[in-house]
DOTOR-735901 format. One record per residue (C-alpha): residue number from 1; residue in three letters; y, z, x. Coordinates in steps of 0.1 Angstrom, whole numbers, plus 5000, padded with zeros to 4 digits. Layout:
BEGIN
num|residu|Y|Z|X
NUM|ALA|Y|Z|X
...
END
This chain:
BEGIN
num|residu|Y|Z|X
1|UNK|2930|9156|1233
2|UNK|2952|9132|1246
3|UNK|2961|9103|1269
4|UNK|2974|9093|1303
5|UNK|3007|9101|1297
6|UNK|2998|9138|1293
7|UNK|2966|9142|1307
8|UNK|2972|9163|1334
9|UNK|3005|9180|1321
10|UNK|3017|9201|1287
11|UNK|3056|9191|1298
12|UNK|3060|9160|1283
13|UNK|3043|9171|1249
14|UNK|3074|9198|1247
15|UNK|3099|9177|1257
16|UNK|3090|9152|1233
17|UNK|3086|9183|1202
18|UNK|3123|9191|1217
19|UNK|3138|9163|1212
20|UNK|3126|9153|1177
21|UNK|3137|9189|1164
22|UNK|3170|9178|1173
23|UNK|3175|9142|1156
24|UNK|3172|9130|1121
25|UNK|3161|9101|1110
26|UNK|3147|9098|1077
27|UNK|3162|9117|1043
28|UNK|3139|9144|1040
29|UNK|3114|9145|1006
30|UNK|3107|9177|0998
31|UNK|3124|9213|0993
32|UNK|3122|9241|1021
33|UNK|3104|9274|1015
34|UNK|3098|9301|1037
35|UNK|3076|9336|1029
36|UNK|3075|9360|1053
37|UNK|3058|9395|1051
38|UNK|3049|9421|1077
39|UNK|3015|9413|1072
40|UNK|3006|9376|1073
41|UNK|3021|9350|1087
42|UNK|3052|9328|1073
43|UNK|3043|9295|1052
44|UNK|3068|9269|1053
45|UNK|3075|9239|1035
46|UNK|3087|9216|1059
47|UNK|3119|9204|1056
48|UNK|3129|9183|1086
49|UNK|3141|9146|1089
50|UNK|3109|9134|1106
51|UNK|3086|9149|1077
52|UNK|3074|9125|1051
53|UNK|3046|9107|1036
54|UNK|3054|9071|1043
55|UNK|3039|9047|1016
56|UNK|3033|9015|1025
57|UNK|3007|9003|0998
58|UNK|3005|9013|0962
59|UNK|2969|9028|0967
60|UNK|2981|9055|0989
61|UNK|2984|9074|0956
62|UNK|2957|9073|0944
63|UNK|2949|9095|0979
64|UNK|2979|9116|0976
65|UNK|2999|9125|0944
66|UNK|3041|9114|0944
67|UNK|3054|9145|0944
68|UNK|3029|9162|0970
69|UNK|3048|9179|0997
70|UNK|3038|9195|1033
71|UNK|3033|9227|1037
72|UNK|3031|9243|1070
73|UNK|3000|9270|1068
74|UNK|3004|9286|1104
75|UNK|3021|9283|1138
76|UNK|3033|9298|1165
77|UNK|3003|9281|1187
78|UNK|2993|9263|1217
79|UNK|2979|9233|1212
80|UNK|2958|9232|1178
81|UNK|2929|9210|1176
82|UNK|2890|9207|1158
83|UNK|2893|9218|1124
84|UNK|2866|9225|1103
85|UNK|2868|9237|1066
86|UNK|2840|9265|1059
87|UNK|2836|9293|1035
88|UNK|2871|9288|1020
89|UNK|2891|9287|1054
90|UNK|2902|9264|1080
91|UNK|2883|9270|1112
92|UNK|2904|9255|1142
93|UNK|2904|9259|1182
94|UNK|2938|9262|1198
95|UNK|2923|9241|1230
96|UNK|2952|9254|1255
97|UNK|2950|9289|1242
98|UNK|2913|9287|1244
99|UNK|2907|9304|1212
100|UNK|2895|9297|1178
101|UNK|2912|9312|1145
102|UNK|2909|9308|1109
103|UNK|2935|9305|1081
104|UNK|2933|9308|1046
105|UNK|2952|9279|1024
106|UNK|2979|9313|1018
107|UNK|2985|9312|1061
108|UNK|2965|9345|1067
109|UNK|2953|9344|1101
110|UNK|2925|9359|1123
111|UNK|2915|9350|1155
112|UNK|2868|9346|1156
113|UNK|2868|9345|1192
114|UNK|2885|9345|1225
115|UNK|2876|9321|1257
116|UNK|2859|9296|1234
117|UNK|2859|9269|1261
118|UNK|2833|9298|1278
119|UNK|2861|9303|1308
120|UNK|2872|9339|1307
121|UNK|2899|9325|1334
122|UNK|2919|9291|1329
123|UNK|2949|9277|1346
124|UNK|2980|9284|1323
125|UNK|2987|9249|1307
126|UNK|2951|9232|1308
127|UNK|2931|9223|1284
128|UNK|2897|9240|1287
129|UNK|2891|9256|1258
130|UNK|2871|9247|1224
131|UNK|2879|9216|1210
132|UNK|2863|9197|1177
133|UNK|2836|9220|1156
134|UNK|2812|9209|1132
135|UNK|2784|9235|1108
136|UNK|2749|9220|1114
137|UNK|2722|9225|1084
138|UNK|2717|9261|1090
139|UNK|2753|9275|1089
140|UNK|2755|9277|1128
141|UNK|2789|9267|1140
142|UNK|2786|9239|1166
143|UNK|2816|9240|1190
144|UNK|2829|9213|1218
145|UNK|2838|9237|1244
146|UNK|2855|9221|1274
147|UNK|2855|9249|1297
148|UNK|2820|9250|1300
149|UNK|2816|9214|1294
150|UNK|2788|9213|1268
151|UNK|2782|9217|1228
152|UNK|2773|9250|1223
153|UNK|2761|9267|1189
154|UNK|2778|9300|1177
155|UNK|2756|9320|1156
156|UNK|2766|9343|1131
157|UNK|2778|9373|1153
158|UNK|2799|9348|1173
159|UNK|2778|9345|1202
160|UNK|2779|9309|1217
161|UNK|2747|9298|1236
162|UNK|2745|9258|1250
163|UNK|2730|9232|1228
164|UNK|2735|9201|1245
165|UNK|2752|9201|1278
166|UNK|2735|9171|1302
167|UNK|2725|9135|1302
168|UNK|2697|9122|1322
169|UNK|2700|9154|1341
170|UNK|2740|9153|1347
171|UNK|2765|9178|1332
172|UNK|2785|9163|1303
173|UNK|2824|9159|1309
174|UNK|2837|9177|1283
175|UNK|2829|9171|1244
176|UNK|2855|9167|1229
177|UNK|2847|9156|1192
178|UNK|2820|9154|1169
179|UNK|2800|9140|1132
180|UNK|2775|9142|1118
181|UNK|2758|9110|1104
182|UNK|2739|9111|1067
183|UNK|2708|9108|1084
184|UNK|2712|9142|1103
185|UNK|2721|9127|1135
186|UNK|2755|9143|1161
187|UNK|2777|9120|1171
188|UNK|2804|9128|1198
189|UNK|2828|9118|1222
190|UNK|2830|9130|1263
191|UNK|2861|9118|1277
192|UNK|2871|9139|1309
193|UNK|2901|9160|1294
194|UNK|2887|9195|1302
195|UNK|2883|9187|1341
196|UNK|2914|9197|1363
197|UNK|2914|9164|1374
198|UNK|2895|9145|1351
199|UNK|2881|9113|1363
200|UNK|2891|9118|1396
201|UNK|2879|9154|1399
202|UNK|2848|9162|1421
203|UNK|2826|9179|1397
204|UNK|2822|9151|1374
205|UNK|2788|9142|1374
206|UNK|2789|9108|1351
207|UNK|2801|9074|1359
208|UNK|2813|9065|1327
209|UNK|2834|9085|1297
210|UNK|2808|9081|1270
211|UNK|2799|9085|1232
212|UNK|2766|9099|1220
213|UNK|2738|9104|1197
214|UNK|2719|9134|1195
215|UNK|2686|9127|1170
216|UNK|2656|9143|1171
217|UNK|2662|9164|1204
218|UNK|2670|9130|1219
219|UNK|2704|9120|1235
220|UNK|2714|9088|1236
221|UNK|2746|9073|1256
222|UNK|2757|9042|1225
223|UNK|2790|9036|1241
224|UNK|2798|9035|1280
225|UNK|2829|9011|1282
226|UNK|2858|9030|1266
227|UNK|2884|9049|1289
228|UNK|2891|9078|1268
229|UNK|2871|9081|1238
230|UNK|2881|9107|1215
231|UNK|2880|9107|1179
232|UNK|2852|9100|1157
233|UNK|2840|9097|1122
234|UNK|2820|9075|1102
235|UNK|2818|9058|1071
236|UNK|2805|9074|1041
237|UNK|2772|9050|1043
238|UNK|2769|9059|1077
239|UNK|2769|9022|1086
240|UNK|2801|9016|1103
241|UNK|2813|9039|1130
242|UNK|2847|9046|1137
243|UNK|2860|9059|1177
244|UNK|2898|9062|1187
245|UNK|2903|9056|1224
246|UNK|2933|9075|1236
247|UNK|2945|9052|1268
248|UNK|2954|9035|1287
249|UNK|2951|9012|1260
250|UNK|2954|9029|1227
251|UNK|2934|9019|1196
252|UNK|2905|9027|1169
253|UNK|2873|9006|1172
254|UNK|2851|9003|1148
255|UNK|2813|8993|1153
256|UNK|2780|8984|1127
257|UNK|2754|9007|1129
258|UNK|2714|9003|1123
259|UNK|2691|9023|1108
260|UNK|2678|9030|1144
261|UNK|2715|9046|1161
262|UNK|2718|9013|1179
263|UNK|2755|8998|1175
264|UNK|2769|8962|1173
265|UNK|2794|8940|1165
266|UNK|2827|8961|1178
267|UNK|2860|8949|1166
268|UNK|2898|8965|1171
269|UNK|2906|8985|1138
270|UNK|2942|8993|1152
271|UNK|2964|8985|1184
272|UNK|2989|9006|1194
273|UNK|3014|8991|1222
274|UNK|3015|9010|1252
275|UNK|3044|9028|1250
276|UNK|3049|9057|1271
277|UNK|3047|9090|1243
278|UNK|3024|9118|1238
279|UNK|3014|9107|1205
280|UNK|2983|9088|1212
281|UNK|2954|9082|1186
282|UNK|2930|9115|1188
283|UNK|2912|9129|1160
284|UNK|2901|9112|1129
285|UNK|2883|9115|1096
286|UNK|2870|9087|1068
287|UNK|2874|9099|1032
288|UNK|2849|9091|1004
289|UNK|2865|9058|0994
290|UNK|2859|9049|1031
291|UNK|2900|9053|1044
292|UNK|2903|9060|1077
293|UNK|2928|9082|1086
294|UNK|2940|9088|1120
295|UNK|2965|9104|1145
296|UNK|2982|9087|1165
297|UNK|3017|9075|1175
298|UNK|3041|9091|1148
299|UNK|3015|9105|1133
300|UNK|2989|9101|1109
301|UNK|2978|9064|1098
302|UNK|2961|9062|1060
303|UNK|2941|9027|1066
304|UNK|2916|9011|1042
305|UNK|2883|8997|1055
306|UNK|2897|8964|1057
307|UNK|2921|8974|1080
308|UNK|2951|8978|1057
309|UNK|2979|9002|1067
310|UNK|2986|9024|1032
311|UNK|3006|9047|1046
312|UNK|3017|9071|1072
313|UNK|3020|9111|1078
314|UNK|3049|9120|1099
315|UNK|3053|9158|1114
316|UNK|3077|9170|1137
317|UNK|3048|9180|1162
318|UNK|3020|9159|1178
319|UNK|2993|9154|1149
320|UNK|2958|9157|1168
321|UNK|2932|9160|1146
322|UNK|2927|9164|1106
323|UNK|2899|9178|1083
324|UNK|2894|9181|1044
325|UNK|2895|9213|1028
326|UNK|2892|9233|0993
327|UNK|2863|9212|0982
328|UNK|2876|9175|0993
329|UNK|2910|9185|0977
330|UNK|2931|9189|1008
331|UNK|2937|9178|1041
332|UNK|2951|9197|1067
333|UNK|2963|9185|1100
334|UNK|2962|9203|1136
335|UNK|2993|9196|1148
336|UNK|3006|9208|1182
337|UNK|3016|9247|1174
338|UNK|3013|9244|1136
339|UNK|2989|9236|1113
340|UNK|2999|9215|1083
341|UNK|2985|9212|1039
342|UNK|2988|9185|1022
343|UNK|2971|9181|0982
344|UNK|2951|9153|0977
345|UNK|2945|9134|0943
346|UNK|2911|9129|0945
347|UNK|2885|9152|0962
348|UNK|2872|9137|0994
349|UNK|2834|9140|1002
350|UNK|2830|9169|1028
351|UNK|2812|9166|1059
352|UNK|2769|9168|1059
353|UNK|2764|9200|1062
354|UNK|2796|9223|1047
355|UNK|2800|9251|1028
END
């Protein structure tokens, strides 16, 4: 989800989409392609002037190859969010639409299930539907759904039942992302994006906008002093976790784990000023060489461990949230209406428990 500056409204996201259709900045870098038949749904190679892979260190190809281009896989949504690669196909909630679809890498498109925040009514415009999704160790599908304000677990006929949904006897917020850790443990986020009126809204039970750890049917609150804590990942040792706070004050944290789930020694990853946009750091994911990349203003930062900018992914929608794909050999970004491919040129270690 996102910040202050669109937290309780959709219209500056679309005025901001608006008016980067209509300028051009940079040349563009790759060709434009578009396949349409009556049957699936067109794929695009993007050719706009705010689409390109920025490099800014030589060892952003050895992530992505020189000639790899953008391809957009599917659009024509709300707001796209929580992808999750599974069974060869992207899962992803559309978190206004309060649905969840799949694609195939080719852009053919079905829809798993309606109402996946668990509302069968929500305001036009708000964002109460599922968000981030993650498979747990037996294949079931566990989904951040901000209607209902819980983690819930869809099974294989698509029935979602709660799995986690209070702490110390209080109703969540609203999940909104989530990883698991090499040792089997959940971690996710609850900012307060899927109340009306989020921190100020009467039926919010908590004090505090936390991040969690779910181990051995114990839920632990690790982080209580962030504003808006959104995205999350962690490194591929599982020692150093990684949370995106999405304002007031934007930036990635990072924090050292122990063996025991207890965190320490927080630093700042990445600032971003506080400028007043819709692109705000959300979603993230750490490859296999330990990069973190995430969303944020103009769009997706490549950064090494050390805190290294290699390079930057720019869309002409809001990038929220990314997963890899195809075995590690993709990534694909949720991006306001669209969903976005890039190739990769190495193959990224996929989460815990995929398939």
């Amino acid at each position: 989800m996102r910040s202050s500056q669109r937290w309780a409204s959709g219209e500056l996201r679309t005025c901001y989409i608006l008016v980067m259709a209509c300028f051009t900045v940079f040349a563009p870098i790759v060709g434009c392609r578009q396949t349409r038949t009556a049957s699936s749904p067109s794929t695009t190679q993007v050719d706009t002037g705010d689409t390109r892979i920025v490099r800014m260190d030589p060892d952003l190809d050895k992530l992505i190859p020189a000639d790899a281009s953008i391809t957009k896989v599917v659009s024509g949504l709300r707001f796209t969010e929580g992808p999750m690669w599974k069974d060869g196909r992207l899962w992803f909630s559309d978190v206004v639409g309060n649905a969840i679809y799949v694609v195939s890498p080719q852009g053919k498109q079905e829809v798993i299930t309606q109402n996946s925040g668990g509302l069968e009514s929500v305001s036009d415009g708000s964002f109460r539907g599922s968000n981030g999704m993650a498979l747990d160790k037996d294949g079931a599908v566990l989904v951040c759904q901000h209607g209902l304000r819980r983690i819930g677990r869809m099974n294989s006929n698509g029935n979602i039942v709660s799995f986690i949904d209070r702490f110390e006897g209080k109703r969540l917020n609203s999940p909104n992302d989530l990883v698991f850790a090499p040792d089997g443990s959940l971690w996710f986020t609850d900012p307060p994006y899927g109340l009306p009126k989020q921190d100020d809204d009467p039926a919010k039970e908590l004090k505090f906008n936390g991040v969690y750890r779910f181990r051995d049917g114990k839920l632990k609150a690790v982080v209580r002093d962030l504003s808006r804590p959104n995205g999350i990942g962690l490194s591929p040792d599982g020692k150093t976790l990684y949370i995106s706070n999405s304002g007031p004050e934007m930036f990635v944290n990072r924090y050292q784990v122990s063996s025991d789930g207890s965190l320490s020694r927080p630093s700042r990853l990445i600032s971003y000023s506080n400028q007043k946009s819709s692109e705000v750091p959300d979603g993230l994911k750490v490859d296999s060489y330990g990069n973190i990349w995430t969303t944020g203003p103009e769009g997706v930062r490549i950064i090494s461990p050390a805190g290294k900018v290699l390079g930057q992914i720019r869309l002409p929608e809001i990038a929220a949230n990314l997963a890899w794909g195809e075995g590690g050999r993709a990534v694909y970004i949720t991006a306001s209406s669209s969903v976005y491919r890039i190739p990769l040129a190495f193959a990224s270690t996929m989460p815990l428990y995929s398939r």
